[in-house]
C-alpha positions in Angstrom: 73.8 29.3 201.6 77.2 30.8 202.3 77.6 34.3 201.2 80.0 34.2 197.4 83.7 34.6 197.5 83.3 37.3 195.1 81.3 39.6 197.7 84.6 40.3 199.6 86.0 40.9 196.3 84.2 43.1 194.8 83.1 45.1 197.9 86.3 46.0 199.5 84.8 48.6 201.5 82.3 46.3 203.1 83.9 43.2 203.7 87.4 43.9 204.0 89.7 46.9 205.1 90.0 48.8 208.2 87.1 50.4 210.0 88.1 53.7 208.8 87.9 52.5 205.4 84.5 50.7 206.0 83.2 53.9 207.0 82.5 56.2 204.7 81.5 53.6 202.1 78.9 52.5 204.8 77.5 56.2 204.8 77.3 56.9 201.3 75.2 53.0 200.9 73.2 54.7 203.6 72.6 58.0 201.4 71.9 56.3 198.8 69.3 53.6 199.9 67.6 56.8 201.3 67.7 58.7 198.3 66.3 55.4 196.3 63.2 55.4 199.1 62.4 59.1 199.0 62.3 58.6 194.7 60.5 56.1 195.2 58.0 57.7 197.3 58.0 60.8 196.1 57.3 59.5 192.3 54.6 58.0 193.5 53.0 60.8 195.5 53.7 62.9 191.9 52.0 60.5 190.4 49.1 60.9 192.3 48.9 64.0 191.7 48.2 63.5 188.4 45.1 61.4 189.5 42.4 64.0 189.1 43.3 64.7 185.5 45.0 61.1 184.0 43.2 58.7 186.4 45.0 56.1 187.8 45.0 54.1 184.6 46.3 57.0 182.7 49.0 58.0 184.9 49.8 54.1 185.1 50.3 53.7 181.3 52.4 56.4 180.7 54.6 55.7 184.0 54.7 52.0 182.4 55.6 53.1 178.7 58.5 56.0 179.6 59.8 52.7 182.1 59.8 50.4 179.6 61.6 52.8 177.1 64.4 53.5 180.4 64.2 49.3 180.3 64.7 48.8 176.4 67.3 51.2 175.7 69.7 50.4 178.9 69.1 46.9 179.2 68.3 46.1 175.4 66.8 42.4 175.8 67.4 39.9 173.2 63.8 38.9 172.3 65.1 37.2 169.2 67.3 34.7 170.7 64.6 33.7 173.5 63.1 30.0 173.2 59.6 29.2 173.8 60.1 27.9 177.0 61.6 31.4 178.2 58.8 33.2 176.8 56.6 31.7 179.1 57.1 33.2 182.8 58.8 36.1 180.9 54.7 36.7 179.8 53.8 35.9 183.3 55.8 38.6 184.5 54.9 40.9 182.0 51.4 40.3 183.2 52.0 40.7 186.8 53.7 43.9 186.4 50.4 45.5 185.0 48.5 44.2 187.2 50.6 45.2 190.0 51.3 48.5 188.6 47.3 49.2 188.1 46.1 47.8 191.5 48.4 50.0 193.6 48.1 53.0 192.0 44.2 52.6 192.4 44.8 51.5 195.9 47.1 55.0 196.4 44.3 56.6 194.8 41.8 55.4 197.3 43.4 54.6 200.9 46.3 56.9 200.4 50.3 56.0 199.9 51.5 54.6 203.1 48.4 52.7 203.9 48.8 51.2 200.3 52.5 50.7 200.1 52.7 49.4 203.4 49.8 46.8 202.8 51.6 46.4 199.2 55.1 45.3 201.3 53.0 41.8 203.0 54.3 40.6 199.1 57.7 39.8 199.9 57.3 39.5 203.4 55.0 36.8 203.2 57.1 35.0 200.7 60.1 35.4 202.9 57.9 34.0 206.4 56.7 31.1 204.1 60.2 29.9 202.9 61.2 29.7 207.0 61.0 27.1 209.4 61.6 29.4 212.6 59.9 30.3 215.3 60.9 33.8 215.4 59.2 34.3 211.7 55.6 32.6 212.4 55.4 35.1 215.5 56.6 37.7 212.8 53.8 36.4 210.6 51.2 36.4 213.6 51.9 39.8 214.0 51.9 41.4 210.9 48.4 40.1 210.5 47.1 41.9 213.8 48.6 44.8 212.2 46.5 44.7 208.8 43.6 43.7 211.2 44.2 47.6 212.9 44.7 48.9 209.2 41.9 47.5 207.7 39.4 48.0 211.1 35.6 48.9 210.2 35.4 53.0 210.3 33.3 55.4 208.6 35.8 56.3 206.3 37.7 52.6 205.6 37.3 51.5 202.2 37.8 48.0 201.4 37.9 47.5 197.9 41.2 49.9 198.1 42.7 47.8 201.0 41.6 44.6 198.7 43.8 46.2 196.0 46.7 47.1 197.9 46.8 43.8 199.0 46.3 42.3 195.6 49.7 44.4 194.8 51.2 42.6 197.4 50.3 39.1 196.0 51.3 40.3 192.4 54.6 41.6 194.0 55.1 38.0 195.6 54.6 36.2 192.3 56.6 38.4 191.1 59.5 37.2 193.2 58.1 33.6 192.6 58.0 33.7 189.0 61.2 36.2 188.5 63.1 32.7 190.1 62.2 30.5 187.0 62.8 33.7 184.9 66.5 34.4 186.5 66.8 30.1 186.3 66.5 30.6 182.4 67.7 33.7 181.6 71.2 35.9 182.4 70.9 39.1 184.0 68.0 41.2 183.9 67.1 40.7 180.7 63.8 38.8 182.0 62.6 41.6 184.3 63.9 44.1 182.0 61.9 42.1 178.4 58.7 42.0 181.0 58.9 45.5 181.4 58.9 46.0 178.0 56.2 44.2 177.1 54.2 45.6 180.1 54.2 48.2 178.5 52.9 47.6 175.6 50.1 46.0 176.9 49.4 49.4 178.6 49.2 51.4 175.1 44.9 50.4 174.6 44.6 51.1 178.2 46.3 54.1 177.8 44.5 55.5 174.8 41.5 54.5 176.7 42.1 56.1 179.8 43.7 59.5 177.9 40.7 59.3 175.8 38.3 59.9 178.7 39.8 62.3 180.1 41.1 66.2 179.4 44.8 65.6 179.3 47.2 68.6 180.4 50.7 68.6 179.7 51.6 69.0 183.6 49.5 65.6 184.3 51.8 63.6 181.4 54.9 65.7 182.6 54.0 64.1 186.2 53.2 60.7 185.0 56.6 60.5 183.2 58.2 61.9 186.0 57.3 59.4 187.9 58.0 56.3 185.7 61.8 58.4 186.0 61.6 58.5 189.9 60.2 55.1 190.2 62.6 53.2 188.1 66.1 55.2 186.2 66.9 57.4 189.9 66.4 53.8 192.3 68.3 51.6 190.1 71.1 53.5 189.9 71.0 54.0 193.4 70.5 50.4 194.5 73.1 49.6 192.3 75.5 52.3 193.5 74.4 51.0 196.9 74.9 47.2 197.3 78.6 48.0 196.2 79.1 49.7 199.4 76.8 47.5 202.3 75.7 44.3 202.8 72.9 43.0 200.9 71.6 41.8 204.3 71.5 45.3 205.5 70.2 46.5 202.3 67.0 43.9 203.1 66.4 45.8 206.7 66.6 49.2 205.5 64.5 48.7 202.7 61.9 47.8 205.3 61.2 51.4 205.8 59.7 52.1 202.8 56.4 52.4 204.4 57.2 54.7 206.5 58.9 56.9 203.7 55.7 56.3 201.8 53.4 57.5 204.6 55.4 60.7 205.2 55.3 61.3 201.7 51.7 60.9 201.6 51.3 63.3 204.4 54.0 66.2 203.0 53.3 66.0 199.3 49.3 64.5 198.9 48.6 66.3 202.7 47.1 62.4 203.5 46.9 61.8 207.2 46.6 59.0 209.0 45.3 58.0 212.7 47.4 57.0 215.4 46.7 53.4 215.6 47.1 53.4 211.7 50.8 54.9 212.1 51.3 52.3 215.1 50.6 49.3 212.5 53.1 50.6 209.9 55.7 50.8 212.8 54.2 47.3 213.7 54.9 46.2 209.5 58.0 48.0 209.2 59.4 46.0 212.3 58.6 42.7 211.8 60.1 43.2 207.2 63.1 44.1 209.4 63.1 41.2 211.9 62.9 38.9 208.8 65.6 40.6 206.5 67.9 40.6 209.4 67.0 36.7 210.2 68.0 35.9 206.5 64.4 36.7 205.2 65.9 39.5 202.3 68.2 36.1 201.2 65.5 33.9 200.8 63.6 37.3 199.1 66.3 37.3 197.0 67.1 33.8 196.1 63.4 33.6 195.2 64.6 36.4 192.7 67.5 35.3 190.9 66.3 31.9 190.9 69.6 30.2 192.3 69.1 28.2 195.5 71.6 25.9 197.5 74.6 23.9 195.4 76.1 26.5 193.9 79.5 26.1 193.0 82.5 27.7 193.5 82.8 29.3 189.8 79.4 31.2 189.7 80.1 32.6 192.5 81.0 36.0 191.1 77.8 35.4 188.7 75.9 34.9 191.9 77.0 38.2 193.4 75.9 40.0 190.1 72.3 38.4 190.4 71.8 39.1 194.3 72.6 43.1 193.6 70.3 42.7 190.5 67.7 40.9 192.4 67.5 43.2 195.6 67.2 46.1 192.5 64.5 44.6 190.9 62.5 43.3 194.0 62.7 47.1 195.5 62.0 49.6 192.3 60.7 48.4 189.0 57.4 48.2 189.4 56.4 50.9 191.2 
């Protein structure tokens, strides 16, 4: 698919103008997709630290309910005017994102952050290597599964019902991407995503009271487990947003592929997790081959998947396009976690 008229439009400073004037709006996408990461990772890793007190079902729910408030007050869905048809996948999604949300924090709680995230990011890579037909991306795929073959290798200390959970977050966060397509196909914007959310949340409120129930709650464990439904959500969209008006959203694919990496040296500097040298060898191994893909036109297909618009668009939504490719990447990258 060709890339929109509107993305020279409204990015000057990526696809037109000198290279002095590329330049600095290069740098500050830069700084900003890194800031996004380190939120990302680093509200997770606060998160976890809220573990001993909130459990991870605890510290899920409230990192789910002050999301959905960010969600329903900036986004504001129109529940009212959606048909029954919409409501459908717009359920589905809802129901993914808990599951998703629950099954990684538990896998975080068991394996550790990078080891989870990274398994976690096989979601959309897998969906990218399935929706190509080149050679390039089956060796891609061949690889990444020697690398979860090292990750998940018999030790004294592996533990597989957190590597089965991790990688249940990654299928969750592949039908995500599936099932956000029909949402994006029926509805305008992010009000899918953002209505999912929402009710994800409220699904999350007999969990919650559950999991709070059981457990002596402290005011620093909720102040973390808000924080990082905050970190995880409010700081990256902005961020992405403020981003993909300055680089490409190809380039935005590849450098999103480092999120495990961020997420395993967050692990070690906040949570003090360490991992073994063929462990941090795998990652590298992951983190490649998500970059290999994005590069090859893997993040388009992640985000087509997204925004639910294929091939055949015309000429007059492309500017609509361009709107749905930033929101897509945002969503893909930072709601759920």
């Amino acid at each position: 698919m060709s890339i929109p008229a509107c993305e020279q439009q409204q990015l000057p400073t990526v696809a037109g103008g000198t290279t002095a004037a590329r330049q600095p709006g290069r740098l500050a996408g830069i700084a900003l997709m890194t800031g996004s990461a380190a939120s990302n990772q680093f509200g997770a890793a606060t998160a976890a630290l809220a573990f001993p007190v909130l459990g991870p079902a605890g510290v899920v729910a409230v990192r789910q309910w002050v999301a959905g408030i960010i969600l329903l007050v900036t986004v504001r869905p129109k529940f009212a005017s959606f048909t029954r048809q919409q409501w459908g996948p717009v359920l589905a999604l809802a129901l993914i994102f808990a599951i998703m949300n629950l099954s990684l924090y538990t896998a975080v709680d068991r394996i550790g952050l990078g080891l989870a995230v990274t398994l976690e990011f096989l979601g959309p890579l897998s969906v990218a290597l399935l929706a190509s037909r080149r050679v390039i991306d089956l060796a891609c795929a061949l690889i990444a599964a020697a690398a979860v073959i090292v990750l998940a290798r018999p030790q004294p200390s592996t533990d597989y019902a957190g590597i089965l959970l991790a990688l249940l977050a990654a299928a969750c966060w592949a039908g995500y991407i599936l099932v956000n397509r029909v949402v994006g196909a029926q509805l305008p914007g992010v009000q899918g995503p953002a209505a999912a959310a929402s009710l994800s949340a409220l699904l999350y409120i007999p969990v919650g009271i559950w999991a709070l129930a059981d457990h002596s709650v402290t005011g620093a464990a909720l102040g973390r487990a808000a924080m990082a439904g905050i970190l995880c959500s409010a700081v990256p969209m902005i961020a992405d947003l403020q981003a993909l008006r300055r680089v490409p959203a190809r380039f935005f694919g590849v450098f999103m592929s480092v999120n495990p990496v961020f997420a395993a040296l967050t692990g070690r500097i906040v949570l003090g997790q360490s991992l073994a040298p063929a462990d941090w060898r795998a990652i590298a191994v992951i983190v490649t081959v998500n970059a290999v893909s994005a590069s090859g036109g893997g993040g388009s297909r992640i985000a087509a998947a997204s925004h639910g618009r294929g091939a055949g668009v015309g000429v007059g939504d492309d500017r609509e396009l361009c709107r749905r490719r930033r929101r897509a990447y945002l969503v893909r990258g930072t709601w759920h976690r």
